[in-house]
N, C-alpha and C positions, 0 to 999 in steps of 0.2 A: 515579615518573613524575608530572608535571605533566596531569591533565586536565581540561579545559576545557568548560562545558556553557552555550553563550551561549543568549540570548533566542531563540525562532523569529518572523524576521519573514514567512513566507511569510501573504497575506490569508487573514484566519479562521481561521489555526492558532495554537493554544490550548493542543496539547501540549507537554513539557519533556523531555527525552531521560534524566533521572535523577531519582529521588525521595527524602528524607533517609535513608530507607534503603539508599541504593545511593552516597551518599557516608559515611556512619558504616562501611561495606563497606570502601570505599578509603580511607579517611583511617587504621580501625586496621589495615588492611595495610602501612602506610607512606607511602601515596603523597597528593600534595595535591589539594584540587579547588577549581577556579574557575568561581563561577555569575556569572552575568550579570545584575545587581538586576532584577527584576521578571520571572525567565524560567518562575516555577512560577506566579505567580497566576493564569495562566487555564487551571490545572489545580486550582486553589484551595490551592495548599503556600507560605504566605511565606517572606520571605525569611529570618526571624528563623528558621525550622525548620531551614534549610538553613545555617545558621550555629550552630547548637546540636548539628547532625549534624558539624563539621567541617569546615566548609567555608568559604570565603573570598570575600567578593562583592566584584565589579570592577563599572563605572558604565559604563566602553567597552568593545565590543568587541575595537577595536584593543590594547585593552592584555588581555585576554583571550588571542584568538589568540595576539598577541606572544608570551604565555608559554607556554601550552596544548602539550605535546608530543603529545598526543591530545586532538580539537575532538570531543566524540559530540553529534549533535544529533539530530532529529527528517527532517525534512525536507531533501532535499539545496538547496547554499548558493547562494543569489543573486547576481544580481550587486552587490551592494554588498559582500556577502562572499567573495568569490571572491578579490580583490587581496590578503586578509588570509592567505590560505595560503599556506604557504612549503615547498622542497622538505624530502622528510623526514619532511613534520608527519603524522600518522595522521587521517583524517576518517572518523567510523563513523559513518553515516546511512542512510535509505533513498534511493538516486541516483535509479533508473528511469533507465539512460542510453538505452537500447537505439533511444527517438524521439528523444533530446536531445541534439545533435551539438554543438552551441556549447558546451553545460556540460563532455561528453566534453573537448572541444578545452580548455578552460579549466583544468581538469583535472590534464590530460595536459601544459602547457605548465608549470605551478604544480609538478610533479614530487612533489606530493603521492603518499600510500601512500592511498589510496581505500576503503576495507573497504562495503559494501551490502546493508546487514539482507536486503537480500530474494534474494538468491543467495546469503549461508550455509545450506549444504545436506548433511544428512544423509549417509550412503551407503545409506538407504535410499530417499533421496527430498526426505524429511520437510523442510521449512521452517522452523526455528525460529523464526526474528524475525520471519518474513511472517503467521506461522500468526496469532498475535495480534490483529494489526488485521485478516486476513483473514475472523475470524470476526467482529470487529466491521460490519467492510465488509458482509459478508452480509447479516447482523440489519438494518443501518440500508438496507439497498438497499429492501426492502421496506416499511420505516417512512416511506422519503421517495417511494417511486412509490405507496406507499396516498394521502401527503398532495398528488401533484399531478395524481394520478386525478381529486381532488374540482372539481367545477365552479366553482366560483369561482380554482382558482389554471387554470385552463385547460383541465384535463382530460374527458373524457368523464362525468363523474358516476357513477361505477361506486366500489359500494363491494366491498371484497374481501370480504368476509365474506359478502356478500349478507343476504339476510331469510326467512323461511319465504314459499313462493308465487313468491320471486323468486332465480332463479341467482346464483350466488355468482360471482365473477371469477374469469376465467386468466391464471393467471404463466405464464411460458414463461422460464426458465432455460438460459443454455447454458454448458455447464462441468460439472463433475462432483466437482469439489475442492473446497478449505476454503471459498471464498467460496458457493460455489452448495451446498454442501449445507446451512450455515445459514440461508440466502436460504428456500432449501425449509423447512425448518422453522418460519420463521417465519410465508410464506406460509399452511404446509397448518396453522398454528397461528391463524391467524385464520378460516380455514376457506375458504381461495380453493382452488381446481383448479387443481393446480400441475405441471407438467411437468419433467423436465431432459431435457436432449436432448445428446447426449456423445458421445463415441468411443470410450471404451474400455467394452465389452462387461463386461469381469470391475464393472468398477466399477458400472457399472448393477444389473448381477445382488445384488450386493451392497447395493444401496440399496433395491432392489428386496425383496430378505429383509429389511431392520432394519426398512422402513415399513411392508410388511406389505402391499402392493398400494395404499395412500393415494396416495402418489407413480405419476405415471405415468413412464414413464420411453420415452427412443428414441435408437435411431444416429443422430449427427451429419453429415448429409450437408441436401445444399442442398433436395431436395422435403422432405422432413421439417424444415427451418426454414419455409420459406417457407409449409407446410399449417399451423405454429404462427401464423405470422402474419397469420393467417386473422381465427384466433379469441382471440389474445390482448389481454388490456386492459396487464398491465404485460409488458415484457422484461426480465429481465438476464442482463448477459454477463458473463462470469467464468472467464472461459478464459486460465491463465498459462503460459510454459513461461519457467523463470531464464532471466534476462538479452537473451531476446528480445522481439520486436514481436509484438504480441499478432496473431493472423490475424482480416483484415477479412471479417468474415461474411454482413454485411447492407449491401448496396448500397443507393444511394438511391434506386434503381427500388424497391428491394424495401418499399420503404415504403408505395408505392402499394397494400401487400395488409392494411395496416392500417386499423385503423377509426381514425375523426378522433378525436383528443383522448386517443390511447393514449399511455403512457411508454414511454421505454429510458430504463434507470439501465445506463449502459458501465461497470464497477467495474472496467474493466481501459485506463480511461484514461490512466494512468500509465505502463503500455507503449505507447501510440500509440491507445488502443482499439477494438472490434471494429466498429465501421459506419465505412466511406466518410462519413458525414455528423460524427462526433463530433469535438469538440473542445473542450478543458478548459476547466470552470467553477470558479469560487470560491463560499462557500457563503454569500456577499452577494449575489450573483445568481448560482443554481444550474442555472437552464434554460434553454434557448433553442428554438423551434419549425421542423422541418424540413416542410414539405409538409404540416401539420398534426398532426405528433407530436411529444410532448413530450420532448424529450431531456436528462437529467440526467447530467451529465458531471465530477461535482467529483473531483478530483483528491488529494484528502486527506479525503476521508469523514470517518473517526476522529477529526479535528479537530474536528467539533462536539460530541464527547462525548470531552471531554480527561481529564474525572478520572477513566472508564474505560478510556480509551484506554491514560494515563500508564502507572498502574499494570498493564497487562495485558502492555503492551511492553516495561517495565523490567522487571519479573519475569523476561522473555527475554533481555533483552541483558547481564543484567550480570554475569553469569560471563564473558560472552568479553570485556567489557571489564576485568575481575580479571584474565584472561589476560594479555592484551597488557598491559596496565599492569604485571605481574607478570614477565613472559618478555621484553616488547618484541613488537613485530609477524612478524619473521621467526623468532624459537624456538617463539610460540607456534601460528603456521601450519604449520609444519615441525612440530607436533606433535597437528594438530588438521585434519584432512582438511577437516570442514566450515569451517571459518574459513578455509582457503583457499581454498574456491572464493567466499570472498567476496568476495576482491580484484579488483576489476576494474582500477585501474590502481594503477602501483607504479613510482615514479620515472621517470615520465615513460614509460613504456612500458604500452598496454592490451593487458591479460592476460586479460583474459573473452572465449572463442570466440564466445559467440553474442551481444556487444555489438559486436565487431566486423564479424562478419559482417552483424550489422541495419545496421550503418552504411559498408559492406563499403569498413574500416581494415584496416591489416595487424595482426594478431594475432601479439604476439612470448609465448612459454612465459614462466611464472615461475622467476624465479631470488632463492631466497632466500638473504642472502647470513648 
């Protein structure tokens, strides 16, 4: 199989969806690949690496794609790249359709086979492809709400860690998964007062034993956000369920119960994210100010930290991409439960229930042929 791994143009994305290790993979499997010059540097892998690994650099896209019978990239494709798909062709990327009805629509009409890092899923749950940046998302959600806490980028002048004499900050987490348990980590790792706030009981209880009571923890319901929003200096929200819109939590009334100059980091902007007020930033201007809070809404986090990001994601993706390069897309779905629920559309037809129903399309079953 021919795969393809062009430049990412999305703003301030830095990642590469493959590293020479994951073409030396498929070049001695048999199969070819095509980089796109200059698509590892702003994970820092030249192009000379990627051509010592086996691999063959192209200057267009256009003549990329063209070839590519699997396009794996980072980020799903824009509109410049969009016309460059053709029915048939395999696109493994992270999509996030579930807010994004245009791209869906584009998609869908392109008869592309669609595969979506972030709805390949386990049977027990587990996330493979998400987990990765998930845990980066976490880590960095508290690194950039500690840096727009401080008074000069806007924030109320609160340091997390606090000092001796003087209160340390509260996080207020809501979510209970991969993103918000390392959020918490990192928070109760600088020494802020950190909270998650969730729905599921077993999963608390369980956070609740590994922290050792550090961590406070509470039921997800609306007086227990809103008594958070009392006393918190950062937010973040970190609430996923595949392939749907993330549930809007915090109205813009409810902001009124913030103190001036508080953050939200929304890590779940990629589903639509969780406040009535959010909506996606790039990490060239990463904030914007609602009623006096700071709101951080970037949409690819993991992008500013690509040479951990690269390596953390490839490590994930590149068996199922030996898969489908190996089997094609339909032998190796038809033999790999989680890689099937990664399909969200497949020759023109969308096949993920809960992308359709967020954009309430008609959902047709998959049929592998």
């Amino acid at each position: 199989m021919i795969i393809g791994v062009p430049r990412e143009i999305k703003d301030q994305e830095f990642r590469v969806a493959i590293v020479p290790a994951g073409v030396k993979a498929l070049s001695q499997a048999g199969h070819r690949v095509l980089i796109e010059q200059g698509a590892g540097l702003g994970s820092g892998i030249a192009d000379s690496a990627y051509v010592e690994a086996g691999a063959r650099l192209v200057s267009e896209p256009q003549t990329l794609y063209g070839e590519a019978q699997l396009v794996m990239k980072v980020k799903e494709p824009l509109a410049a790249e969009l016309p460059l798909l053709r029915a048939g062709q395999i696109l493994f990327a992270y999509l996030h359709l579930a807010p994004a009805t245009a791209l869906t629509s584009s998609l869908l009409a392109s008869k592309v086979r669609a595969v979506a890092y972030e709805t390949v899923q386990l049977e027990n749950g587990f996330l493979p492809l998400l987990t990765p940046m998930s845990q980066v998302a976490g880590r960095m959600a508290i690194q950039a709400g500690a840096r727009f806490l401080e008074r000069e980028a806007g924030g109320r002048g609160v340091l997390l860690a606090g000092v001796p004499g003087v209160t340390a900050g509260h996080v207020t987490i809501l979510g209970s998964g991969t993103v918000a348990e390392n959020a918490a980590r990192m928070a109760m790792g600088l020494g802020a007062q950190t909270t998650i706030v969730a729905r599921n009981l077993r999963r608390l209880a369980e956070l609740d034993r590994h922290y050792q009571g550090r961590l406070m923890t509470l039921p997800l319901n609306q007086h227990n956000i809103e008594e958070e929003l009392t006393r918190t200096d950062l937010l973040v929200t970190a609430i996923y369920a595949p392939g749907s819109r993330a549930p809007q939590l915090v109205s813009r009334k409810m902001l009124g119960l913030m103190q001036k100059g508080s953050v939200i980091v929304d890590v779940a902007i990629d589903q639509g994210g969780c406040l009535e007020t959010s909506q996606p930033t790039y990490h060239a201007n990463p904030v914007f100010e609602v009623d006096g809070i700071i709101h951080y809404c970037v949409a690819n986090m993991p992008g500013a930290v690509p040479r951990t990001s690269t390596f953390a994601l490839t490590n994930a993706t590149l068996p199922y991409c030996l898969a489908m390069a190996e089997k094609g897309l339909s032998t190796a779905a038809r033999q790999d439960s989680a890689l099937q629920r990664g399909i969200n559309v497949y020759d023109g037809r969308l096949v993920n229930k809960e992308v359709a129903a967020s954009q309430d399309r008609q959902w047709q079953a998959l049929s592998l042929q």
